[in-house]
N, C-alpha and C positions, 0 to 999 in steps of 0.2 A: 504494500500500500504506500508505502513512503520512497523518495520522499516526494510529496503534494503539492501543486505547483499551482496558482492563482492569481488571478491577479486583483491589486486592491484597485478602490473603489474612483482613487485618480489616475490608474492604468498602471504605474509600475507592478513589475511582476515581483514575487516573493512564494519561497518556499516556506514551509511546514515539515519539520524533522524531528526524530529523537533526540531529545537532550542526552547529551555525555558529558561527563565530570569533566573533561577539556574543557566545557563549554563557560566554565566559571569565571574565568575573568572578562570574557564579553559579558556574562548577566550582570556581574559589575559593574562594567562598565554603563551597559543600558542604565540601570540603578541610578546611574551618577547623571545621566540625562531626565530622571521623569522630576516632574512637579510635587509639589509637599501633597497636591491634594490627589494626584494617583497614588504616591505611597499610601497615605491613610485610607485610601479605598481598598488599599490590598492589607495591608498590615495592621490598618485601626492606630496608626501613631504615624506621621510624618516626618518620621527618621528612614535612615534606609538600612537596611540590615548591614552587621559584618559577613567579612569572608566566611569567618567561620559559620554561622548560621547558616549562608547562600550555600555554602558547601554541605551540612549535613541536611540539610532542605534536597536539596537533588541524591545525595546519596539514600535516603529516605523513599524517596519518591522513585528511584531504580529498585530498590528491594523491598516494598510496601505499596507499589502502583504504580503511575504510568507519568510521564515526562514528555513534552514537546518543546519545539523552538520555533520563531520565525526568523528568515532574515530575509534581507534584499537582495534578491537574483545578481542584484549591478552592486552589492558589499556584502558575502556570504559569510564574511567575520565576525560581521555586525549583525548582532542580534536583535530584534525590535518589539520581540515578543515572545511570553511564556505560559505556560499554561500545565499543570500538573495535578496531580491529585494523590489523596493516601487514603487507602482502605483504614476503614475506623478500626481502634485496637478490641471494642468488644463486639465487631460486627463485619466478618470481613465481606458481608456481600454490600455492604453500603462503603461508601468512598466522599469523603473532603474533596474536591478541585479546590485552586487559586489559579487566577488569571493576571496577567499583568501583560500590559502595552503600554509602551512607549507614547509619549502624549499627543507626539507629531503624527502617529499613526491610529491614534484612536476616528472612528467612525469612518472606519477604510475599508470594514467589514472582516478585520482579523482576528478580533475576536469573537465571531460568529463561528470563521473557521477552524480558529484551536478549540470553539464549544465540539464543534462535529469531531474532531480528533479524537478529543479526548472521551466525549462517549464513543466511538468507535473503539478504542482502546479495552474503554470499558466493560462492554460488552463482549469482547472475546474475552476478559478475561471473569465475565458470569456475575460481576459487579450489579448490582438490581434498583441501586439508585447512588443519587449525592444529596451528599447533607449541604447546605450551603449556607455562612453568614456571612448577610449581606445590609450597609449602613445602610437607613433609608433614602440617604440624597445620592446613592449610586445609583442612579436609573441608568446610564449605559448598560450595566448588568442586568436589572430589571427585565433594559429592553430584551437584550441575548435571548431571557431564561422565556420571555414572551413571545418571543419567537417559532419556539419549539413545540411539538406537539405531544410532550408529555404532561402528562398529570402530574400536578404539585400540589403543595399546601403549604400557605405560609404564616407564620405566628411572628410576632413581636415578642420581640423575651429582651431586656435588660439595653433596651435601648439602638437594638439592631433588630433586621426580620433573622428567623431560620426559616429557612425552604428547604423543605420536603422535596426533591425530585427525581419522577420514578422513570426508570429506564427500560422497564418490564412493566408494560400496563397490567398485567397480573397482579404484580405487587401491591398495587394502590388499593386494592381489594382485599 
């Protein structure tokens, strides 16, 4: 399936790959490009993670679930986007995503396509939903999750929604 070829929504083309532990000093680097207010949409604090965290974050995420990357066809170095997930510790058919894009490439439609990635991912590996917490003034996410024709449910709990989303319309039953 990989790797995915696309093009964003002002016409540059950009792939969709597996993250590999190489890949840690371009996510850094990406990191050191986004806005306080994508971090805090990804991490709930507008700091940006250390090495060390970005690094057990992907090591995590190869041996607990699935990892993707974007970059630009025309800078394949350069990363512009990520997207991964970890199956929960007391429930391994449900799985955490995070997403994060670079600011300059938000509403390019690549995060629509690391959503499809990473349930495709998903699903082969029998995964049956994602837990998701998401602030309420992320509506770019929102949009993604509105997007899609899975069944959800969402709650408000402690100042963020959880969403419920099922990747086996079975499940939601």
């Amino acid at each position: 399936m990989y790797p995915i070829q696309f093009l964003l929504v002002d016409g540059k083309a950009a792939t969709i790959r597996p993250m590999t532990l190489e890949d840690l000093v371009a996510i850094a680097a990406m990191h050191d490009r986004l806005s306080k207010q994508s971090l805090y949409y990804r991490y709930f604090a507008s700091h940006k993670p250390s090495l060390d965290v970005l690094r057990e974050q992907m090591q995590l995420s190869q041996s607990r679930g699935a990892a993707l990357v974007a970059v630009l066809d025309s800078s394949p170095d350069e990363i512009i986007g990520m997207a991964y997930y970890l199956l929960t510790a007391d429930n391994v058919s449900v799985a955490e995503p995070a997403f994060l894009v670079e600011d300059s490439f938000q509403g390019q439609g690549l995060g629509h396509a690391l959503f499809e990635g990473l349930v495709h991912e998903a699903q082969l590996q029998a995964v049956r939903g994602f837990q998701l917490f998401i602030l309420p003034e992320n509506q770019r996410m929102f949009h993604i999750l509105n997007q899609k024709l899975f069944p959800m449910e969402r709650h408000y709990l402690d100042g963020m929604f959880e969403v419920q989303l099922y990747l086996n319309p079975q499940a939601a039953q």
